[in-house]
DOKEMAR-409905 format. One record per residue (C-alpha): residue in one letter; residue number from 1; x, y, z. Coordinates in Angstrom, 1 decimal, always signed. Each point is the difference from the previous one (the first is absolute). Last residue first. Layout:
N
{'A',NUM,{X,Y,Z}};
...
This chain:
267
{'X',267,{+23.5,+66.4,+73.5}};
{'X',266,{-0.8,+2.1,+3.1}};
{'X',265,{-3.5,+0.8,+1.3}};
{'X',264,{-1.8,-3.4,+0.6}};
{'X',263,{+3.4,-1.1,+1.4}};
{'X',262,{-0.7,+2.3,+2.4}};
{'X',261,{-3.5,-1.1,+1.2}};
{'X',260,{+1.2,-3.2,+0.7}};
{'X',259,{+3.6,+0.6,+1.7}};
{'X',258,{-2.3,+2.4,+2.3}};
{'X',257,{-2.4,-2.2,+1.1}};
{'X',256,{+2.5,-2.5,+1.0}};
{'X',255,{+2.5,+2.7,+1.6}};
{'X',254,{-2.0,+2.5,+1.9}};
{'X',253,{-2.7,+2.2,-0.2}};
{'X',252,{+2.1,+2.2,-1.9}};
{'X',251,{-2.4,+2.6,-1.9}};
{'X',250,{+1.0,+0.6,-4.1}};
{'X',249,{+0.0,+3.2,-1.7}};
{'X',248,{+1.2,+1.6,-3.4}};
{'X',247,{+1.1,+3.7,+0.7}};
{'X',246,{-2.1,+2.0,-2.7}};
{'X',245,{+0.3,+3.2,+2.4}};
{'X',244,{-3.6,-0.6,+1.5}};
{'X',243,{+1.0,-3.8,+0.6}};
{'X',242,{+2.4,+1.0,+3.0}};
{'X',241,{-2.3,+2.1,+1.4}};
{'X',240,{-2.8,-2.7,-0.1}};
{'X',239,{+2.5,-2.4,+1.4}};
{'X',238,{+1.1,+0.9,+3.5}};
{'X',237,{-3.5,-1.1,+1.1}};
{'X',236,{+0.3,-3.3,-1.0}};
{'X',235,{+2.7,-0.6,+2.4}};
{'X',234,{+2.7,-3.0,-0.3}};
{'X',233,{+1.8,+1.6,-2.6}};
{'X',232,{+1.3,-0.3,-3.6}};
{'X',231,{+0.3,+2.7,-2.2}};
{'X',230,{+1.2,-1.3,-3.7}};
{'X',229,{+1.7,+2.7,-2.7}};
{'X',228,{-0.4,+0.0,-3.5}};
{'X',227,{-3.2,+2.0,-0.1}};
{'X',226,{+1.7,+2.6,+1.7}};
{'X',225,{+2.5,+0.0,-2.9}};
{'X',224,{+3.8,-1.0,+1.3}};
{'X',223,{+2.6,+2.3,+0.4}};
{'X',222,{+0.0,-0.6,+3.6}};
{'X',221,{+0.8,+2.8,+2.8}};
{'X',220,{-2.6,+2.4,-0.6}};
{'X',219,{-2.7,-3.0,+0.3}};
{'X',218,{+0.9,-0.7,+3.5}};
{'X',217,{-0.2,+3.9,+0.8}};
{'X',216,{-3.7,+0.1,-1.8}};
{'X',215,{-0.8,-2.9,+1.7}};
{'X',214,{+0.6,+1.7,+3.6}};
{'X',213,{-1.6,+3.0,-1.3}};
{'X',212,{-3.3,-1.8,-0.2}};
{'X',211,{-0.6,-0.5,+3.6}};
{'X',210,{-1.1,-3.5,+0.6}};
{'X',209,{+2.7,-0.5,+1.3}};
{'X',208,{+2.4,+2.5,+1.9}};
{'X',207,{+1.9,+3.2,-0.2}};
{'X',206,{+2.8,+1.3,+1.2}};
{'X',205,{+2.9,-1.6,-1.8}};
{'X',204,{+2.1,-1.5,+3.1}};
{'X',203,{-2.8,-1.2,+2.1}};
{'X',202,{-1.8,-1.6,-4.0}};
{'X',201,{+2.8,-2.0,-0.6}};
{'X',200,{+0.5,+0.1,-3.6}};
{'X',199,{+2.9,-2.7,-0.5}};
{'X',198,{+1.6,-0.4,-3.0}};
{'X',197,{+1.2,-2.8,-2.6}};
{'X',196,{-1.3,-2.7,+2.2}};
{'X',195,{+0.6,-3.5,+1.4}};
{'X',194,{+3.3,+1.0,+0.8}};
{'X',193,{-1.3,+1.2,+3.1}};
{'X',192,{-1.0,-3.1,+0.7}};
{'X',191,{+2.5,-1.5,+2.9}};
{'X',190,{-2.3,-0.1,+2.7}};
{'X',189,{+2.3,+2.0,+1.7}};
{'X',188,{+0.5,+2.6,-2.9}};
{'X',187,{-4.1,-0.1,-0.8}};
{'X',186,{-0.6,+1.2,+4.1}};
{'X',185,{+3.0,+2.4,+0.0}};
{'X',184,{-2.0,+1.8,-2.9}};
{'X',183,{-3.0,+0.0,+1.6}};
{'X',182,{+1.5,+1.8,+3.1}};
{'X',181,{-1.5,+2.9,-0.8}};
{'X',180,{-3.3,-1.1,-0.3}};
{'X',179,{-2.4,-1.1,-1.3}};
{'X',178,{-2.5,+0.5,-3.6}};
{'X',177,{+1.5,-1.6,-2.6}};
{'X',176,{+0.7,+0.5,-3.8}};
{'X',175,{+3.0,-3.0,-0.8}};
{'X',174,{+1.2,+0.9,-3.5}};
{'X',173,{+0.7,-3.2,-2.2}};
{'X',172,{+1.0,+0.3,-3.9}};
{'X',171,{-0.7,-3.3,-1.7}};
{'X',170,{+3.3,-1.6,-1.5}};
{'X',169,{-2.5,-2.9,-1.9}};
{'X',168,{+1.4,-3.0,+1.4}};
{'X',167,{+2.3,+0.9,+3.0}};
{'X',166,{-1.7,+2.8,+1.2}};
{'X',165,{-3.4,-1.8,-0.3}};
{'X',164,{+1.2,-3.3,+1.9}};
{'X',163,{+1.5,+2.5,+2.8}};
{'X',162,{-3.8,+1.5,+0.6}};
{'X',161,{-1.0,-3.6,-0.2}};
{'X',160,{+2.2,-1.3,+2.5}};
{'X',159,{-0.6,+2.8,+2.3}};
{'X',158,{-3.1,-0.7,-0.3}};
{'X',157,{-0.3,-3.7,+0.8}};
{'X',156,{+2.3,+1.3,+3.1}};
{'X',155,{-2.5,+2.1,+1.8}};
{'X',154,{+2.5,+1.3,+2.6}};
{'X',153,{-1.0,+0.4,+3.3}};
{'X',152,{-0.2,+3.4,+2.4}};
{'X',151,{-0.5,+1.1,+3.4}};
{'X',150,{+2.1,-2.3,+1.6}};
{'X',149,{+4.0,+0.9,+0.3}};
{'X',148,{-0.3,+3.9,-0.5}};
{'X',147,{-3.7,+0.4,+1.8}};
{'X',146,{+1.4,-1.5,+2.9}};
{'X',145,{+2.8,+1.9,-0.1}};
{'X',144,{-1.6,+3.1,+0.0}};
{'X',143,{-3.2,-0.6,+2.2}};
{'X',142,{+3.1,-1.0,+3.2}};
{'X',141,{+2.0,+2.6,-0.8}};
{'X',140,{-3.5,+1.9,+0.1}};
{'X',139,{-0.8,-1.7,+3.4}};
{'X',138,{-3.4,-0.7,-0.2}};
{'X',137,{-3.0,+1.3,+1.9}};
{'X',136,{-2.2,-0.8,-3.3}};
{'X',135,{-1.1,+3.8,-0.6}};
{'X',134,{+3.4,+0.9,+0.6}};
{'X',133,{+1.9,-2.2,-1.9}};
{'X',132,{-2.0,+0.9,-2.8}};
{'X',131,{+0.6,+4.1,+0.5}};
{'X',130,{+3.7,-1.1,+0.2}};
{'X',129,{+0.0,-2.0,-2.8}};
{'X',128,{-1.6,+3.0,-2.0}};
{'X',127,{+2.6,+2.2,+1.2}};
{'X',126,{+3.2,-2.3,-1.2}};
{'X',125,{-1.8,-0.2,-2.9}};
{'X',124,{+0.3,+3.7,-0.7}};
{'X',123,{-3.5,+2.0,-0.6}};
{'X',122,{-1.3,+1.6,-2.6}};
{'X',121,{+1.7,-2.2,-2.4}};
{'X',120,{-2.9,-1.1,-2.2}};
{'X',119,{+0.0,-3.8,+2.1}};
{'X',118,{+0.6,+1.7,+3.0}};
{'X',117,{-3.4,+2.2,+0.0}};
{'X',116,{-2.4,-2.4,-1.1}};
{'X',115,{+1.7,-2.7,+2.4}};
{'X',114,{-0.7,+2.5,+2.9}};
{'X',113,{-3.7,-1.6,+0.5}};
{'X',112,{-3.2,+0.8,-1.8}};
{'X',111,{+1.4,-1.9,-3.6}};
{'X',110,{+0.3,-3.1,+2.2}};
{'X',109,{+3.4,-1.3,-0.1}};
{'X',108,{+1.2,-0.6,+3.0}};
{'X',107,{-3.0,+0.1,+1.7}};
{'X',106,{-1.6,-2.4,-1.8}};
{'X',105,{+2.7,-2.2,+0.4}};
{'X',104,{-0.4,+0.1,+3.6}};
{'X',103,{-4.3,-0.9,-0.3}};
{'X',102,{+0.6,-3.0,+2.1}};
{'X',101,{+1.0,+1.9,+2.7}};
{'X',100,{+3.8,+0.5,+0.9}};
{'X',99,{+0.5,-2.3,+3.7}};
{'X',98,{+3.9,+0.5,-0.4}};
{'X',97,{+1.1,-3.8,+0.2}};
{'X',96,{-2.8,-1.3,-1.9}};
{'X',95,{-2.2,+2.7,-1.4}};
{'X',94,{+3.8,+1.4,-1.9}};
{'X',93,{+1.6,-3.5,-0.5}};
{'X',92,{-2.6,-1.2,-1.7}};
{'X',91,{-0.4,+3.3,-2.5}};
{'X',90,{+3.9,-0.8,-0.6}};
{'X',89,{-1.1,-3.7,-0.6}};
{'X',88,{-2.1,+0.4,-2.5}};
{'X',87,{+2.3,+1.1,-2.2}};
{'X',86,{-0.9,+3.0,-2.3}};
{'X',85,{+0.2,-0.6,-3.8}};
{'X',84,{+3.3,+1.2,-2.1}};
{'X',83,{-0.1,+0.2,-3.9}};
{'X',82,{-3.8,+0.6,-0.7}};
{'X',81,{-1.4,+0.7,+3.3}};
{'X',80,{+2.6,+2.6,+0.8}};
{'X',79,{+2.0,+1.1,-2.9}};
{'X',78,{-2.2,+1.2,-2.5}};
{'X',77,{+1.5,-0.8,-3.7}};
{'X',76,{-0.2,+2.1,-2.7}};
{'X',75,{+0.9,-2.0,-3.3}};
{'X',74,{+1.8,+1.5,-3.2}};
{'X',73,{-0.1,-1.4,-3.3}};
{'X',72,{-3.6,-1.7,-0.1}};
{'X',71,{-1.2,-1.0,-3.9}};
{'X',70,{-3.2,-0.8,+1.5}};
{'X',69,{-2.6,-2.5,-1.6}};
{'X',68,{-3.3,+0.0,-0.4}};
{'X',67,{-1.8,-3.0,-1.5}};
{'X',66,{-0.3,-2.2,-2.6}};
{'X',65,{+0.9,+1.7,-3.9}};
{'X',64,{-2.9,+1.7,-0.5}};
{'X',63,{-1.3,+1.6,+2.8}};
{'X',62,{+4.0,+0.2,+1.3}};
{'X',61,{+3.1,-1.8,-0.4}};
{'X',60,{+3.5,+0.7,-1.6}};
{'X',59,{+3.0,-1.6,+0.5}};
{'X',58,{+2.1,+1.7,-2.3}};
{'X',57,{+2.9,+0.5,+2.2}};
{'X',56,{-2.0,+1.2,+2.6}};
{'X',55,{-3.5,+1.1,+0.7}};
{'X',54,{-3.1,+2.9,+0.6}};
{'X',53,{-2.8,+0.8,-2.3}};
{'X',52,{-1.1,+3.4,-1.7}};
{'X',51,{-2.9,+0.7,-1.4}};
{'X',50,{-2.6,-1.7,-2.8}};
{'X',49,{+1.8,+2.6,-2.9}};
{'X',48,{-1.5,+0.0,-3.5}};
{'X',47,{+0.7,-1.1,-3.4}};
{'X',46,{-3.0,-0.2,-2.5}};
{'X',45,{-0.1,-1.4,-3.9}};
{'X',44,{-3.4,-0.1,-1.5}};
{'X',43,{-0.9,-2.0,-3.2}};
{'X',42,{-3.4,-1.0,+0.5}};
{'X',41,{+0.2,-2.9,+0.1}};
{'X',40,{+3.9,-0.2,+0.4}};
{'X',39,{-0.1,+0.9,+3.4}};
{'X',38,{+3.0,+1.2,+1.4}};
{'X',37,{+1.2,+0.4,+3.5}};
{'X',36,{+3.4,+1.5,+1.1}};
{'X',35,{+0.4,-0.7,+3.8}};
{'X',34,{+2.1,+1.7,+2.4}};
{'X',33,{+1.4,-0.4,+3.6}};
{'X',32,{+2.7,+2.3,+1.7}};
{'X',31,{+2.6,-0.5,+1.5}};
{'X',30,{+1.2,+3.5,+1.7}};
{'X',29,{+3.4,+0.8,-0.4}};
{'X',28,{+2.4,+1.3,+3.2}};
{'X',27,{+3.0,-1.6,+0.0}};
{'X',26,{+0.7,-0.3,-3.3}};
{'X',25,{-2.3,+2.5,-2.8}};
{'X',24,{-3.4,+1.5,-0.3}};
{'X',23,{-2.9,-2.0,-0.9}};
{'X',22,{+0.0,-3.7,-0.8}};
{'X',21,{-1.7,-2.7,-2.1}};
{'X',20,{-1.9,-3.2,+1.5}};
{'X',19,{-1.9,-2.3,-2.5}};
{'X',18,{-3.6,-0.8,-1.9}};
{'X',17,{-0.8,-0.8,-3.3}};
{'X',16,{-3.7,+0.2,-0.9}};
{'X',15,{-1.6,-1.5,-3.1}};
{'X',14,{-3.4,+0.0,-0.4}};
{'X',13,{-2.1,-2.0,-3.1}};
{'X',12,{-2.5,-1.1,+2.8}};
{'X',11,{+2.8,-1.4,+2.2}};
{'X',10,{+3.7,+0.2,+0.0}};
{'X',9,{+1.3,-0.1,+3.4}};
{'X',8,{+3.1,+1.3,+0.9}};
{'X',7,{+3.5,+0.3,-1.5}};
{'X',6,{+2.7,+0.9,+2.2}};
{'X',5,{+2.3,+3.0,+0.1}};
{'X',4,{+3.7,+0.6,+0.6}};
{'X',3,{+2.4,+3.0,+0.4}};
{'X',2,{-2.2,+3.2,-1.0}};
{'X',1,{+1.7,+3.1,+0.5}};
């Protein structure tokens, strides 16, 4: 099915016309990016295939046409670092008024620590405050709550864009996370958890980025083609995973940098 086609060069008694055809049917065809040459010296007509390109609504780019763009139905968002980013002031409070080294957030979240096990669900929150508490000489009330009302910010710049996608082109959002259990409560009092069609929260699920089951459950609940879908994170290193089932990739290293190199993507 060919819908339009362009005219290319004509040069040294060559013709070539060039344009975007499909295979397969609505939601799931692939564009795909033909040219028909002939050459009327020696009268020779040829069609081939030059791959497949990614876009929207006719708004095809690639070698030939300007650039790659990403016809992106579905994003997967990380929550922490891309949606919240820790305040500063909860590590404050901790060497301040609790005398945590300067390395606290390290041992939070350092893959060595308790964190690996909390955040796949091998251990409750409520244990892995306690084990923090402990190591700090804090009252776990005290770990809890302050954890609750500080830990956390919201990046607003992307919340507006995340919202501005919704609204404009009715993007699909699943949040895929590694935390914990009380991620949820986190998005309700921040008021976002209607930023997103689902939540994969990698405590409840049982497995965690990078591992490559965790984007093989995020793609089982969209209809849309890997190579439809968006990952967006703050860690490189939760990528390659990501990439290795066609997932289209882009690391958050925050707002300015990351309005740029999107807009590169999308039409």
């Amino acid at each position: 099915r060919v819908p339009f086609g362009n005219i290319g060069e004509r040069m040294l008694g060559q013709v070539h016309l060039r344009g975007i055809g499909f295979v397969g049917s609505l939601p799931r065809h692939i564009p795909i990016l033909w040219q028909l040459s002939y050459d009327n010296t020696c009268d020779v007509l040829a069609f081939s295939l030059q791959g497949y390109c990614l876009g929207t609504s006719g708004r095809y780019r690639n070698k030939y046409f300007g650039g790659a763009v990403m016809d992106i139905r579905t994003l997967f968002l990380d929550v922490g670092g891309v949606i919240l980013e820790p305040d500063p002031r909860f590590w404050e409070r901790l060497r301040i008024e609790f005398g945590a080294p300067d390395n606290a957030e390290q041992m939070f979240y350092g893959e060595g620590g308790p964190w690996g096990a909390c955040k796949t669900g091998l251990i409750t929150y409520q244990d892995y405050v306690s084990h923090m508490a402990d190591q700090l000489g804090i009252e776990r009330a005290v770990l809890a709550s302050l954890r609750t009302e500080l830990e956390w910010l919201i990046i607003q710049p992307m919340v507006d864009w995340v919202r501005q996608m919704r609204a404009q082109r009715s993007i699909e959002v699943i949040a895929v996370s590694n935390a914990d259990t009380t991620l949820e409560e986190r998005l309700t009092q921040f008021q976002l958890m209607d930023l997103f069609d689902r939540v994969i929260n990698s405590a409840r699920v049982g497995v965690a980025k990078p591992d490559p089951a965790i984007y093989q459950l995020a793609l089982s609940y969209t209809s849309s083609v890997p190579e439809s879908c968006l990952f967006i994170d703050d860690r490189e290193r939760n990528m390659a995973a990501a990439q290795s089932l066609g997932i289209q990739t882009l690391v958050f290293r925050g707002f300015p940098e990351f309005s740029e190199d999107v807009g590169k993507l999308l039409c």
